[in-house]
MMTF fields as JSON, N, C-alpha, C and O atoms, coordinates in Angstrom:
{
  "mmtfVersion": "1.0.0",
  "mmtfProducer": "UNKNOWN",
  "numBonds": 411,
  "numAtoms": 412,
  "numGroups": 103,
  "numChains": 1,
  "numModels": 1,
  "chainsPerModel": [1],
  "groupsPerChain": [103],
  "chainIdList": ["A"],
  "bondAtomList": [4, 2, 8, 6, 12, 10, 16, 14, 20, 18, 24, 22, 28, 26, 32, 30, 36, 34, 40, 38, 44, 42, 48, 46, 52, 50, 56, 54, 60, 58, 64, 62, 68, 66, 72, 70, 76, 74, 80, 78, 84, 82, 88, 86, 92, 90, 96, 94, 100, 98, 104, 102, 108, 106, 112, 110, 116, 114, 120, 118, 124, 122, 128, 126, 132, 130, 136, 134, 140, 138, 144, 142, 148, 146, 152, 150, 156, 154, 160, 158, 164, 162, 168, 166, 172, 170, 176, 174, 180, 178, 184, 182, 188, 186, 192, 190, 196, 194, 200, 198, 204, 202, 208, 206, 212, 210, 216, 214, 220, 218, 224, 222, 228, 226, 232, 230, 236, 234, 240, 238, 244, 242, 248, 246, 252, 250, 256, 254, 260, 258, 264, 262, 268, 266, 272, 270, 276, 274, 280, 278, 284, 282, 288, 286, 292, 290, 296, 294, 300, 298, 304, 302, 308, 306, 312, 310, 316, 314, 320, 318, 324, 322, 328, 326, 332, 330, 336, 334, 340, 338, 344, 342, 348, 346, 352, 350, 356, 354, 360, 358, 364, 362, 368, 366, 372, 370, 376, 374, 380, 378, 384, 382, 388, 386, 392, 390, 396, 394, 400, 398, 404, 402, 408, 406],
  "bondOrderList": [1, 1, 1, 1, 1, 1, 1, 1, 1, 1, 1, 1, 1, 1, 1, 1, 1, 1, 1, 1, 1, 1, 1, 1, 1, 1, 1, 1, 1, 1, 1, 1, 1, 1, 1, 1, 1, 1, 1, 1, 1, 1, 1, 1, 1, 1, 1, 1, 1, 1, 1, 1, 1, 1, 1, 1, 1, 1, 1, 1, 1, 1, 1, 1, 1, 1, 1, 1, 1, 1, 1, 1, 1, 1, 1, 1, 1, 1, 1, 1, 1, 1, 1, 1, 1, 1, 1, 1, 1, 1, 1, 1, 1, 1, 1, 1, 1, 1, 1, 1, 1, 1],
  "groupList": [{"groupName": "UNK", "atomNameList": ["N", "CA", "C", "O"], "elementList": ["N", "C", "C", "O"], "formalChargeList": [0, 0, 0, 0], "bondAtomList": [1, 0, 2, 1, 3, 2], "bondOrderList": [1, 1, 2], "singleLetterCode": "X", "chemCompType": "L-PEPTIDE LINKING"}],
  "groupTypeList": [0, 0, 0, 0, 0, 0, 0, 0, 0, 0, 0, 0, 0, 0, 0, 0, 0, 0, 0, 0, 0, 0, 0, 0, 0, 0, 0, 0, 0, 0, 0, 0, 0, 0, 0, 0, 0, 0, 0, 0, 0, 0, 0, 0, 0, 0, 0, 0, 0, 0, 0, 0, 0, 0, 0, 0, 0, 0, 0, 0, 0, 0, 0, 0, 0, 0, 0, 0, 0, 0, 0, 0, 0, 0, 0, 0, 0, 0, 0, 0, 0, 0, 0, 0, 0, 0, 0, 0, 0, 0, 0, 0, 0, 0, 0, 0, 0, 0, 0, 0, 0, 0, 0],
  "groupIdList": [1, 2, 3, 4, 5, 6, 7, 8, 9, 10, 11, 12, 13, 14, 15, 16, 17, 18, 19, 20, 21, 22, 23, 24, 25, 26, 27, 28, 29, 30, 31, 32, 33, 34, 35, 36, 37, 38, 39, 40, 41, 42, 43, 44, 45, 46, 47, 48, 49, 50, 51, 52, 53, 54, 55, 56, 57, 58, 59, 60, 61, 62, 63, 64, 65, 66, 67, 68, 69, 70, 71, 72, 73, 74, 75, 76, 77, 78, 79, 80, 81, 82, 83, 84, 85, 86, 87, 88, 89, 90, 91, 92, 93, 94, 95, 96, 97, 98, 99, 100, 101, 102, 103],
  "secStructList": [7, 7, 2, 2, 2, 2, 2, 2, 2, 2, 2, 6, 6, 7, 1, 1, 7, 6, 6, 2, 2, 2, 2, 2, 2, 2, 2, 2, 2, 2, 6, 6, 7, 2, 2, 2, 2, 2, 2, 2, 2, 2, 2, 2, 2, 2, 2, 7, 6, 6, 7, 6, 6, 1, 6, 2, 2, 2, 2, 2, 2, 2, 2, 6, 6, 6, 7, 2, 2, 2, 2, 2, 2, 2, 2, 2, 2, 2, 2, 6, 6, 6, 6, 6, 6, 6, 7, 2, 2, 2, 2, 2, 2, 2, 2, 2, 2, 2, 2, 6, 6, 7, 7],
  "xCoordList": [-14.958, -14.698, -13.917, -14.45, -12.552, -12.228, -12.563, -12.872, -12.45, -12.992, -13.518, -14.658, -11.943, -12.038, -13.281, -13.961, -13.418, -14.178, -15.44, -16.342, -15.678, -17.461, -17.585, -18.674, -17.054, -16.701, -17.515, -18.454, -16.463, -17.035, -18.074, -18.689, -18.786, -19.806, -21.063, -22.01, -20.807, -22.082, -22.302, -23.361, -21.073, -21.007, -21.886, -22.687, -21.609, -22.405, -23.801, -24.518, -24.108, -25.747, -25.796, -26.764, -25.076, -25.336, -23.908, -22.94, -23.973, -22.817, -22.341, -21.188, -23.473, -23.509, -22.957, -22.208, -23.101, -22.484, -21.914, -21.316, -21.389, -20.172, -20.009, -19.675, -20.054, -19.446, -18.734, -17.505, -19.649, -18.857, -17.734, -16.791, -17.761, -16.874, -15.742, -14.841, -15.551, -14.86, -14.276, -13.092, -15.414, -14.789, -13.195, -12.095, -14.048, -12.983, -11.79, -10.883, -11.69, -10.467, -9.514, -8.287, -10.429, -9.6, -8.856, -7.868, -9.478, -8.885, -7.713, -6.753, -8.054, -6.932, -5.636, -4.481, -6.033, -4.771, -3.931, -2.736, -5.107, -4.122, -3.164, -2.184, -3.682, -2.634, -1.691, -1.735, -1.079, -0.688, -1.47, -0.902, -2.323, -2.723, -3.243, -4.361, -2.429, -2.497, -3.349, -4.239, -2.905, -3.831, -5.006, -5.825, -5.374, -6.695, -7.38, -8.585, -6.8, -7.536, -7.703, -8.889, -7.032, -6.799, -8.345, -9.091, -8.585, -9.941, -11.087, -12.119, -10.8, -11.903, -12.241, -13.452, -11.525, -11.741, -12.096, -13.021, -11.246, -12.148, -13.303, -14.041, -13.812, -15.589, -16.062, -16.618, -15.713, -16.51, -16.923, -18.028, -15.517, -15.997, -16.593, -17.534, -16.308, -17.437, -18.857, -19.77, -19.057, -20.727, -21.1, -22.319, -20.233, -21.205, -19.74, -19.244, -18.981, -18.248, -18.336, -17.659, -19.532, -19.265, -19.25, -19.622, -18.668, -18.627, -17.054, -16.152, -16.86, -16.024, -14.44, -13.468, -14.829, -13.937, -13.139, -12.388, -13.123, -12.716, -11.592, -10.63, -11.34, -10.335, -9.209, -8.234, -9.129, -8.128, -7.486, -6.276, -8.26, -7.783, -7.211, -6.01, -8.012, -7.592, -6.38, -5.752, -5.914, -5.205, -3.929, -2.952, -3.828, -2.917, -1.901, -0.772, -3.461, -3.118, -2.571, -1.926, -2.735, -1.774, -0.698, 0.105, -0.104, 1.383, 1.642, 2.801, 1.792, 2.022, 1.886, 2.076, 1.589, 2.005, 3.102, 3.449, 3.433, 3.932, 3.739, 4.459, 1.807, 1.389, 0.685, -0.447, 2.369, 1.818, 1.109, 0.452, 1.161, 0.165, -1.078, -1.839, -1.546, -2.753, -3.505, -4.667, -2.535, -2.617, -2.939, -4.103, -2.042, -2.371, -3.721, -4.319, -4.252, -5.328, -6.83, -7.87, -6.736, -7.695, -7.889, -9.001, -6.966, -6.584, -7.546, -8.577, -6.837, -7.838, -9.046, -9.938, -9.566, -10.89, -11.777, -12.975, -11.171, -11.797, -11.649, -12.532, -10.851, -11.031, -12.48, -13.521, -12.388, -13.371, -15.037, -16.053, -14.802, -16.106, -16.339, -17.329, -15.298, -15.378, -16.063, -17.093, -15.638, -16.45, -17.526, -18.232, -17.792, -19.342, -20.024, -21.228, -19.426, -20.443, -20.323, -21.193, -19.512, -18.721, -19.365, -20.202, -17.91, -17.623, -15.787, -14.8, -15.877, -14.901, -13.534, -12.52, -13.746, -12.63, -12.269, -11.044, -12.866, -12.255, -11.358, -10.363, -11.782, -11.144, -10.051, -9.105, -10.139, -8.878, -7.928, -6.734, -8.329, -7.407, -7.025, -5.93, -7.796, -7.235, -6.564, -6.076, -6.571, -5.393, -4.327, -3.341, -4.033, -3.146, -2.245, -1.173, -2.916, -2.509, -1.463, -0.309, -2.458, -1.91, -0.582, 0.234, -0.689, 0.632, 1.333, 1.727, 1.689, 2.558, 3.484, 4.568, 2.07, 2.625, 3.841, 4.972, 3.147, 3.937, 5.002, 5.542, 5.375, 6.669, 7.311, 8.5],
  "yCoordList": [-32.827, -31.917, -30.711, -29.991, -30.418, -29.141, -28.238, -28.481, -26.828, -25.806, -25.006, -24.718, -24.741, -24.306, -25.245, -24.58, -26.357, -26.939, -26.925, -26.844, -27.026, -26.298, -25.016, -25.016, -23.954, -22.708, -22.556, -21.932, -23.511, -23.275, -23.926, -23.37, -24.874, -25.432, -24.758, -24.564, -24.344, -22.89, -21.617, -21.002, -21.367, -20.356, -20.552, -19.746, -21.835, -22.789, -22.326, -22.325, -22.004, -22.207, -20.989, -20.645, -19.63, -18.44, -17.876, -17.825, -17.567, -16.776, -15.652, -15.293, -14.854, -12.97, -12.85, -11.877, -13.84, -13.834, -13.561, -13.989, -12.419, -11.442, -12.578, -13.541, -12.946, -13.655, -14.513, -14.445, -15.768, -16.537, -16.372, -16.848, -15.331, -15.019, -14.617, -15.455, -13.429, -12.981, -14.214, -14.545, -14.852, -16.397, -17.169, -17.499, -17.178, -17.918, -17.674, -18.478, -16.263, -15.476, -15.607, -15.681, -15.626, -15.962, -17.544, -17.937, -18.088, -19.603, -19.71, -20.479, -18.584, -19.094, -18.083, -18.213, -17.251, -16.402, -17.115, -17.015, -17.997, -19.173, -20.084, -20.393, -20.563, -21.401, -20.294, -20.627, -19.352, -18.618, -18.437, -17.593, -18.888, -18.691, -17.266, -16.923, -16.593, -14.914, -14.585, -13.758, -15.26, -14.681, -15.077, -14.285, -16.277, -16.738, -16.056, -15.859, -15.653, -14.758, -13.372, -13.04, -12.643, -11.879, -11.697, -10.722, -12.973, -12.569, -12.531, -11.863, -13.155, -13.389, -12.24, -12.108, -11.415, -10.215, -9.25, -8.444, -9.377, -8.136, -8.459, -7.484, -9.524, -10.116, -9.163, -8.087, -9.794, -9.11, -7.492, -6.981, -6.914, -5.409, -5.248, -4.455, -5.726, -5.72, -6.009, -5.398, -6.662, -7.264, -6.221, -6.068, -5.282, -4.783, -4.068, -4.707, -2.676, -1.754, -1.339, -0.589, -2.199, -1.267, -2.213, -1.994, -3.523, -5.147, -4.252, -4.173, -3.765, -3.048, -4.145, -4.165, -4.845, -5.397, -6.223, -7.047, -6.197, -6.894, -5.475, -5.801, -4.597, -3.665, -4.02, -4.312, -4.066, -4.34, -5.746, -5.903, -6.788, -8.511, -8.031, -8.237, -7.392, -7.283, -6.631, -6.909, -5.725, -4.592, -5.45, -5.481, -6.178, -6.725, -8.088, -8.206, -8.857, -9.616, -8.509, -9.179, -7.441, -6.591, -6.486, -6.538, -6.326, -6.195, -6.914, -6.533, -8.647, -9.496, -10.367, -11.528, -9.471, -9.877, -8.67, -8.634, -7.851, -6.759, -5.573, -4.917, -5.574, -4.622, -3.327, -2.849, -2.949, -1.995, -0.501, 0.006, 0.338, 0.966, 0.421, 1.125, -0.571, -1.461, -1.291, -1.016, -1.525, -1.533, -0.407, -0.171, 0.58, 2.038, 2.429, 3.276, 2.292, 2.733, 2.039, 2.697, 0.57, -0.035, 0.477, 0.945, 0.484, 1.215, 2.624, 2.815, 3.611, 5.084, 4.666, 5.43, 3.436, 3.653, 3.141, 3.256, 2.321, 1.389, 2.652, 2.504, 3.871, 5.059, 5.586, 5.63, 5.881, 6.734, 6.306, 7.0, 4.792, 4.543, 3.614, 3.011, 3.805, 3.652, 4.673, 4.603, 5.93, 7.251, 7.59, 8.427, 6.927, 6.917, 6.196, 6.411, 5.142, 4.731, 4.954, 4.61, 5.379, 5.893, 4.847, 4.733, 3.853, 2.681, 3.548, 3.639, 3.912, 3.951, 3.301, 3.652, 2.554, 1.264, 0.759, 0.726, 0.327, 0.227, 1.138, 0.732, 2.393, 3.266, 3.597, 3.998, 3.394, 3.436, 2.256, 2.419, 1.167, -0.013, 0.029, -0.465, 0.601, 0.713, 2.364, 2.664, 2.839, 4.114, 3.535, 3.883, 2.755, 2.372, 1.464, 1.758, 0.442, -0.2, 0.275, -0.125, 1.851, 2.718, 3.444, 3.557, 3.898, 4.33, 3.066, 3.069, 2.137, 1.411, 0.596, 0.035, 1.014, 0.821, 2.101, 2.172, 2.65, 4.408, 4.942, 5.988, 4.403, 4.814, 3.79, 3.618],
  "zCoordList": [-5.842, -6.95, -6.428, -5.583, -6.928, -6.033, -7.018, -8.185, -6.271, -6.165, -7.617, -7.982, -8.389, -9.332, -10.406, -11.187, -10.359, -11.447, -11.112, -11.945, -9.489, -8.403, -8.968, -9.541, -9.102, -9.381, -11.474, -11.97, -12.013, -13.465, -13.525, -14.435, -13.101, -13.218, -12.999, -13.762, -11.42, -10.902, -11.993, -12.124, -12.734, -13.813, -14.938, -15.411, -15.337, -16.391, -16.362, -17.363, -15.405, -14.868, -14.759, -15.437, -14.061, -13.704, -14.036, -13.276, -15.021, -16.204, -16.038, -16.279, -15.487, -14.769, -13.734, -13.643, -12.445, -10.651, -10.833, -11.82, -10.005, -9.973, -8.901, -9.591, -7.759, -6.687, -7.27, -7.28, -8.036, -9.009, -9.154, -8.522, -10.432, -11.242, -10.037, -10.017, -8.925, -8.091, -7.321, -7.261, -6.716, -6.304, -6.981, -6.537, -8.514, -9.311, -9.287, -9.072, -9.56, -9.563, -8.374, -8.425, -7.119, -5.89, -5.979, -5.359, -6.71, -7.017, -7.74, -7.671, -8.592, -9.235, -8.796, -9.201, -8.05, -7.538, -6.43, -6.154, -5.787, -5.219, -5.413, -4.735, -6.677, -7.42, -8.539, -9.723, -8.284, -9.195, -10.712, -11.405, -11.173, -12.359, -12.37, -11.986, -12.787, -12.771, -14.351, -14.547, -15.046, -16.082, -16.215, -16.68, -15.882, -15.311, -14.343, -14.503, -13.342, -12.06, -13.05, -13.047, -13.731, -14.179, -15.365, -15.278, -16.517, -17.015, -15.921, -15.984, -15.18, -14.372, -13.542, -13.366, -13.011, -12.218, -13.405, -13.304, -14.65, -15.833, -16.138, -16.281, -16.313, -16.494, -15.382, -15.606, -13.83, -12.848, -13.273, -13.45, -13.357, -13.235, -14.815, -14.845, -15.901, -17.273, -16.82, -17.377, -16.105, -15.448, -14.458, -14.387, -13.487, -12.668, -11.989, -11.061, -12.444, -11.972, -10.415, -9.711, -10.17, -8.657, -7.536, -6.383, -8.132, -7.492, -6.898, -7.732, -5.804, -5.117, -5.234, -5.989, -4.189, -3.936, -4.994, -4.471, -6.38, -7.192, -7.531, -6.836, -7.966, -8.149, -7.533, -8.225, -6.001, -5.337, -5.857, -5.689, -6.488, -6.338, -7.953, -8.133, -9.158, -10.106, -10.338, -11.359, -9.468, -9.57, -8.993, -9.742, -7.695, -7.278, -8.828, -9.304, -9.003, -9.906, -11.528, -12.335, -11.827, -12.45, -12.031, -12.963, -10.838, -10.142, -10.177, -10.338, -10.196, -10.232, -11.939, -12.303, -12.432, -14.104, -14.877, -16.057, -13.885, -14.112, -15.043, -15.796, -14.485, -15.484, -14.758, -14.685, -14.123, -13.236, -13.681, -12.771, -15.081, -15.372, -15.271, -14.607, -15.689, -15.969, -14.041, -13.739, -13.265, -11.608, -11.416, -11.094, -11.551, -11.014, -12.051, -11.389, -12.944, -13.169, -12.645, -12.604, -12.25, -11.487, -10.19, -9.947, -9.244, -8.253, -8.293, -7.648, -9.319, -9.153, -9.623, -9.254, -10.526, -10.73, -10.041, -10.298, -8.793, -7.874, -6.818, -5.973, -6.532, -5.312, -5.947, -5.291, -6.999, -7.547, -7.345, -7.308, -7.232, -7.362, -5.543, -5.131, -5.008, -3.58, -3.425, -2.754, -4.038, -3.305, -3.647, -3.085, -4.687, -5.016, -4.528, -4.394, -4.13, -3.12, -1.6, -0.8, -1.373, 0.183, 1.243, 2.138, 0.154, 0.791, 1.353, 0.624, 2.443, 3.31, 3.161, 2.559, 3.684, 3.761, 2.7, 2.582, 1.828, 0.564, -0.265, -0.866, -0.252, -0.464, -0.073, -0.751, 1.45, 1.994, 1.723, 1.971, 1.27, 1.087, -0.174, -0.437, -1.209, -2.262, -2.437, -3.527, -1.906, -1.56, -1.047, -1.696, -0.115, 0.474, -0.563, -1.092, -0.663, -2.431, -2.984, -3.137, -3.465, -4.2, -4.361, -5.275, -3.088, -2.478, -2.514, -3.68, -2.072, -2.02, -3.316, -3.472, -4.202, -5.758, -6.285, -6.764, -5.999, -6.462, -5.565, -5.926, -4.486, -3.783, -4.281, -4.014]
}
């Protein structure tokens, strides 16, 4: 069974997993399905805002549908809540992101 259909099936059963759901999204950013990766990373952060590492995958998959306001605001809201949780590195990766969107 590849991945993506292991992926919706586990969902089937546990609907809330942010991993899941974050998982999925990585699936489908593999195979270009950007708007697919794309609901799937907004579920994550609708289910649980401070699932960190999904800002950066959502935000990228915004630049890559060319919805770069949509990017730069995931971006600051994924710094903001890096620093609330002072998660470091994240912060810094999604600053960096950031900048690289905006120059």
């Amino acid at each position: 069974m590849d991945r993506i259909a292991k992926l919706t099936e586990m969902l089937s059963e546990s609907p809330s997993d942010c991993f899941l759901m974050h998982a999925l999204g990585l699936e489908y950013q593999k195979i270009g399905a950007w708007d697919m990766a794309k609901l799937q990373f907004e579920k994550v952060l609708e289910t649980n805002m401070n699932y960190i590492g999904t800002y950066y995958h959502l935000a990228k998959t915004y630049e890559r549908l060319n919805l770069n306001d949509n990017a730069i605001t995931t971006y600051e809201s994924g710094i903001k809540i890096a620093n609330e949780l002072k998660d470091n590195h994240a912060r810094n990766e999604l600053q960096m992101a950031l900048e690289d969107l905006i120059d």
